[in-house]
C-alpha positions as CSV (number, residue, x, y, z in Angstrom):
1,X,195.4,169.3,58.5
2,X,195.2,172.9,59.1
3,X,196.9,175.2,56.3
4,X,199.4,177.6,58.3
5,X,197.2,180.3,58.0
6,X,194.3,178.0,59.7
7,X,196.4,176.0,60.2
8,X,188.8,145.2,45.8
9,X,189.0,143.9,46.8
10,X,188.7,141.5,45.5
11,X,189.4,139.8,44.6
12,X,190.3,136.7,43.5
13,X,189.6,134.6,46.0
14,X,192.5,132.4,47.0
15,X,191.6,129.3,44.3
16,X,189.2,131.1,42.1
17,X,191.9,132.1,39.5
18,X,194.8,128.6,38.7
19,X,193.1,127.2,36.1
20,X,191.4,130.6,34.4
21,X,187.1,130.3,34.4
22,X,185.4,126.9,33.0
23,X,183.9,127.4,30.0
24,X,180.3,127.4,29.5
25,X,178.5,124.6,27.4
26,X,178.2,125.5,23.8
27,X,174.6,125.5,23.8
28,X,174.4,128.0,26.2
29,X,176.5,130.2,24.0
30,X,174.3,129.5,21.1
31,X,170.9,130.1,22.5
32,X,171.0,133.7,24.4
33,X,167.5,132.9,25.1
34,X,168.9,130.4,27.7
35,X,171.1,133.0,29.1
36,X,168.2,134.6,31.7
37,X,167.0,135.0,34.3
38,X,170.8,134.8,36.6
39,X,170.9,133.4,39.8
40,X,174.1,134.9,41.3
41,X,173.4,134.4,44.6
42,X,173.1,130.8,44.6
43,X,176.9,130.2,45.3
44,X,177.3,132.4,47.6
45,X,174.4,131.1,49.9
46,X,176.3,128.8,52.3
47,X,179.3,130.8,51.9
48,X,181.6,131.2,48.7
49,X,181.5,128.2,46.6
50,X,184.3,128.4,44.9
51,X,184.3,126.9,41.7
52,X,179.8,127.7,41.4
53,X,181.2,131.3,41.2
54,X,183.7,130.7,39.0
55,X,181.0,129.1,36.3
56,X,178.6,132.1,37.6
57,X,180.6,134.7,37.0
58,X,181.2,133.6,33.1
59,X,177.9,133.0,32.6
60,X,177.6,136.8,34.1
61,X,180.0,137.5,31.7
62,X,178.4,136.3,28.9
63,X,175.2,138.5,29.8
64,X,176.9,141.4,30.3
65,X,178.6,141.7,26.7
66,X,175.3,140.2,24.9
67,X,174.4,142.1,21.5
68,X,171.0,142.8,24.0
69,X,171.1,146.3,25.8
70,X,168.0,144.9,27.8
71,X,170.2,141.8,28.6
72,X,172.9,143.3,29.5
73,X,171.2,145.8,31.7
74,X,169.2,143.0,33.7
75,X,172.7,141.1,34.7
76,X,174.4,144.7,35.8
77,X,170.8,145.3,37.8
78,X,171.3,141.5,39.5
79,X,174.9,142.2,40.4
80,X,174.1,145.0,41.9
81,X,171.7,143.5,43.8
82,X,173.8,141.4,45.8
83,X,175.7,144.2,47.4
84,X,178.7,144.0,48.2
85,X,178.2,140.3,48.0
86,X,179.0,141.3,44.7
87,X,182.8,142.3,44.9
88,X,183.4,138.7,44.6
89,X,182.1,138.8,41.1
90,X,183.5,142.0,40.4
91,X,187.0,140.6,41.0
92,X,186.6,137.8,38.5
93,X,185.2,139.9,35.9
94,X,188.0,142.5,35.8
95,X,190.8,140.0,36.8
96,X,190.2,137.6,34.0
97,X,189.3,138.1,30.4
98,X,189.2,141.8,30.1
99,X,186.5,143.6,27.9
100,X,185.8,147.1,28.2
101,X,182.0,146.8,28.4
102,X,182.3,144.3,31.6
103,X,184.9,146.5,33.1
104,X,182.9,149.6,32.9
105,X,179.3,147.3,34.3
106,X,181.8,146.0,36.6
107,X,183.2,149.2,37.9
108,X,179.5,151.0,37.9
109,X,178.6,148.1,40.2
110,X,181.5,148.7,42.3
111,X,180.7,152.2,42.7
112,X,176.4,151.7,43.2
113,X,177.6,148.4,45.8
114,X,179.4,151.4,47.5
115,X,183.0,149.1,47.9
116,X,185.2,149.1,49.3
117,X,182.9,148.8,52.7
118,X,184.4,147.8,55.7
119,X,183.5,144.3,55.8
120,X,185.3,143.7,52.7
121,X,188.5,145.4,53.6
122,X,189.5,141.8,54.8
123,X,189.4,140.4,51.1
124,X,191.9,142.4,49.8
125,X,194.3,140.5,51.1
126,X,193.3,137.1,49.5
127,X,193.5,138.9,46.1
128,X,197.1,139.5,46.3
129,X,198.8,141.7,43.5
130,X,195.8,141.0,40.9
131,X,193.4,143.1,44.0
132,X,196.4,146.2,43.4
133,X,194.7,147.9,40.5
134,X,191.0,147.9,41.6
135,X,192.5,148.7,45.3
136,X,194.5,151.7,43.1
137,X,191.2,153.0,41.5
138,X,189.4,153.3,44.7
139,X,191.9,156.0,45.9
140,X,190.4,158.3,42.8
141,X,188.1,158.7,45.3
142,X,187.5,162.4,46.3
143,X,186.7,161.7,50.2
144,X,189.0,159.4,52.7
145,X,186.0,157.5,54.0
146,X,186.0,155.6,50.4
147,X,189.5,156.0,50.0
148,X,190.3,155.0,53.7
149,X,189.7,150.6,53.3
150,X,191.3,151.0,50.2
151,X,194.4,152.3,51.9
152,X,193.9,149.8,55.1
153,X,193.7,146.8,52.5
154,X,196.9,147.7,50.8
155,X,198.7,147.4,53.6
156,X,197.5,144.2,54.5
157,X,199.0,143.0,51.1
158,X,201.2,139.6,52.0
159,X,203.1,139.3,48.3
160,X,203.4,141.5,45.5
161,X,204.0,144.7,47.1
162,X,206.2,145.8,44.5
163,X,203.6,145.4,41.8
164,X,201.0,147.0,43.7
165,X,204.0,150.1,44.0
166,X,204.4,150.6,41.0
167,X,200.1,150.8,40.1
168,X,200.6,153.5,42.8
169,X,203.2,155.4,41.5
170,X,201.6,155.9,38.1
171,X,198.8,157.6,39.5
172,X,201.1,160.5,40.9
173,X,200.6,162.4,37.5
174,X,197.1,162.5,38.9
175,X,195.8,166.3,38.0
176,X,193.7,165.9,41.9
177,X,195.6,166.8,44.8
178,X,193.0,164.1,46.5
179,X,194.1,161.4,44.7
180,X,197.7,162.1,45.3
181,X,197.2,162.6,48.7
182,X,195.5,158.9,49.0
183,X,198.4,157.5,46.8
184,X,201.2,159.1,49.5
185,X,199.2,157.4,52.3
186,X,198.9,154.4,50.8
187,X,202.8,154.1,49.5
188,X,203.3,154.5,53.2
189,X,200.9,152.2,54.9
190,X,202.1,149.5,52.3
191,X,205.6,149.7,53.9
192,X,207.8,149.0,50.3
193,X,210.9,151.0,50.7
194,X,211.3,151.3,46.8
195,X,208.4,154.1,46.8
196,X,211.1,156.1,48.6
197,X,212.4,157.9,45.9
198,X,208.4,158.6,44.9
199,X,207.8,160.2,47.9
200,X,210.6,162.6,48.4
201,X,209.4,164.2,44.8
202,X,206.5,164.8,46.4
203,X,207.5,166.8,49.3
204,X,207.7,169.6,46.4
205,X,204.1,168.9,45.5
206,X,202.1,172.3,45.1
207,X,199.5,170.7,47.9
208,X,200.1,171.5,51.1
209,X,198.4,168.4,52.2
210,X,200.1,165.9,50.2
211,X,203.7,167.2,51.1
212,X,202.2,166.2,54.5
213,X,201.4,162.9,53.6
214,X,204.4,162.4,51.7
215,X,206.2,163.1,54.9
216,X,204.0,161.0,56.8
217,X,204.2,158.4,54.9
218,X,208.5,158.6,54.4
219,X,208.7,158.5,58.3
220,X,206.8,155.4,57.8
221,X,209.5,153.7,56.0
222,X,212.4,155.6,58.3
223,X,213.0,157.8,56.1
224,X,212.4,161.0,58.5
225,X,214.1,163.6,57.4
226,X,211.1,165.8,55.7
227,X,209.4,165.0,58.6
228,X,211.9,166.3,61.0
229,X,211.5,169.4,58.5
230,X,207.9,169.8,59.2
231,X,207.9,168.5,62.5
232,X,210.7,171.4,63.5
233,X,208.1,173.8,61.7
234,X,205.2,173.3,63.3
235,X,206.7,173.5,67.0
236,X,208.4,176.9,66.4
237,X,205.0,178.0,65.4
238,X,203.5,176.4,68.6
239,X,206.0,177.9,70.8
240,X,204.3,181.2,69.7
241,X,201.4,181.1,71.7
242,X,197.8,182.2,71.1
243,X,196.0,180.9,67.9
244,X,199.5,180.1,66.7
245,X,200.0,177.6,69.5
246,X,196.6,175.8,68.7
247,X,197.1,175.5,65.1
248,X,201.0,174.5,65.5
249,X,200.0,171.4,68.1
250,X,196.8,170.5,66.2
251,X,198.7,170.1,62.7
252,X,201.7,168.3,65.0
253,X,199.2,165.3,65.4
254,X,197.8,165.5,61.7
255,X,201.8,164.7,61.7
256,X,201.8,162.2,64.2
257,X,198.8,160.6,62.5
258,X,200.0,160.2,58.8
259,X,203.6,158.9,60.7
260,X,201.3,156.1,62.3
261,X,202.2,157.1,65.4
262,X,198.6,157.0,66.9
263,X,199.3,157.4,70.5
264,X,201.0,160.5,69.8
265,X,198.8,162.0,67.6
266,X,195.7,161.5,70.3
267,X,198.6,163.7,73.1
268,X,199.4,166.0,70.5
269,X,195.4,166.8,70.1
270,X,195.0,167.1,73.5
271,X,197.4,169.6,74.0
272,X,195.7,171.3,71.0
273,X,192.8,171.0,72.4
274,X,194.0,173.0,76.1
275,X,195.9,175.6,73.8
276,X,192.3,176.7,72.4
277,X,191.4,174.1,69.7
278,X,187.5,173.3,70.1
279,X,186.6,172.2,66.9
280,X,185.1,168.8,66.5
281,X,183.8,169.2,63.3
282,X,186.9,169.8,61.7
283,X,188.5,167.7,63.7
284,X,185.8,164.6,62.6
285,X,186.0,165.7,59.1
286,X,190.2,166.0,58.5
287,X,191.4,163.0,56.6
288,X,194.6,163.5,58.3
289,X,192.9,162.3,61.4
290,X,191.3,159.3,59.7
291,X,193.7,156.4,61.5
292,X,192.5,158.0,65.3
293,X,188.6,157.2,64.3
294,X,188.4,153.9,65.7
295,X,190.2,154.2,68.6
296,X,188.4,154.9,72.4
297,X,190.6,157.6,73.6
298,X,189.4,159.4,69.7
299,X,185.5,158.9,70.7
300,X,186.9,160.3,74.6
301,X,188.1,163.5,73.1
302,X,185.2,163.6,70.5
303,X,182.4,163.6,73.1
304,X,184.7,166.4,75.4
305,X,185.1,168.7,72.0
306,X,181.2,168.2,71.5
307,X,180.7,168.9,75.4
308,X,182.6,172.5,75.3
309,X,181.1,173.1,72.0
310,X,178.0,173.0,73.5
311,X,176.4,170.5,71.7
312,X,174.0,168.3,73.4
313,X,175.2,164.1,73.8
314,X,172.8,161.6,73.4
């Protein structure tokens, strides 16, 4: 979006979590010498083994809260290791047993794995509620290309949706206007009409962006009467003319975009683009825009911006 002047997965995996982790023989508890070195990739080899990770992951456990530092450095160097192979152990860690030095390793991996990453968007979904608060934590993030699966994978949410509203809801009192912006997305996006009432507070946010997103995200749940308000707004301005004209129809498909209305969004930044609006960087880099990325008409009007730009294609 313009301002008017410019105008987790994760996961527990679907039958990691009934019956809580085994436990791990006695002796391995009493000799830490036994604890290293970790093989965590070993169930994970010939795809998930199930109940392997489960005993992994305490064992993992165990290393990461050993009276050791070296210890418990070495298992937070192998689970970051695996990559984002790793958000499978994450989501056991954090899910089950909590203990603030594993959720701190546990997050720190999370964050040098670089989750969520797109190929793990999927596994959200499989973690049902219990993926909510590690899904929540990922929208701290300051930039929508971390906060963006996070988003996606709360809406692909199948139960729980009213637990995962309310993890959303208390991060409104979030001092970022980022992170309130990601939370206003992602009440919309996961489609519970309760967050209603949420929203509509936060059309009076002080950010222009997240009243934009709060309006987005209320037309989402047909509630469309802030962004009627906006919507009305932004075409007066457009009917203007000049730079007005550009900046009106470009932040009517940042509008279009936060609604979910995709194919009007791309129309709306076409006729942005003929009033004047030749900015692909801006245009590549506005979170409002995020949802059009994928899509072949968006890589279309990316390559025509570059063109008049001037900017050579390879």
């Amino acid at each position: 979006m313009k301002p008017f002047h410019r105008l987790l997965p994760l996961l527990l995996l679907s039958g990691c979590g009934g019956s809580g982790i085994p436990e791990i023989p006695t002796a391995a508890v009493q000799k830490p010498e036994l604890l290293l070195p970790l093989n965590l990739a070993a169930p994970l080899r010939h795809g998930v083994d199930r109940e392997g990770l489960a005993v992994s992951a305490a064992l993992l456990r165990r290393h990461l809260i050993h009276p050791e530092p070296h210890v418990r450095e070495a298992a937070s160097a192998a689970l970051e290791a695996l990559g984002p192979q790793g958000v499978h152990y994450v989501g056991l860690l954090l899910f089950q047993n909590p203990h603030p030095e594993v959720d701190w390793r546990g997050r720190r991996a999370l964050s040098r794995i670089g989750w969520p990453a797109a190929e793990l968007v999927d596994l959200a979904a499989e973690g049902g509620p219990a993926a909510a608060p590690l899904l929540a934590e990922v929208l701290k993030e300051r930039t929508i290309e971390r906060a963006g699966p996070a988003i996606a994978a709360l809406g692909r949410l199948e139960s729980g949706k009213g637990e995962a509203r309310r993890v959303l809801e208390a991060l409104l009192s979030e001092p970022d206007a980022r992170t309130r912006y990601h939370v206003a997305r992602a009440l919309g996006v996961l489609g519970d009409r309760q967050a209603v009432e949420a929203l509509e507070h936060l059309g009076q946010d002080e950010d222009q962006g997240v009243r934009f997103a709060a309006a987005g995200a209320l037309k989402r749940l047909g509630q469309s009467e802030a962004y009627d308000i906006l919507l009305k707004i932004l075409e007066d301005r457009a009917r203007l003319g000049g730079a007005a004209a550009e900046t009106g129809l470009y932040n009517i498909a940042c509008l279009s975009a936060l609604a979910g209305d995709t194919r009007k969004a791309l129309e709306d930044l076409g006729a942005a683009c003929a009033a004047g609006f030749h900015d692909p960087a801006a245009a590549a880099g506005d979170p409002d825009l995020y949802d059009l990325r994928e899509l072949p008409q968006w890589q279309a009007l990316m390559r025509s911006l570059l063109h008049q730009a001037g900017i050579p294609l390879e």
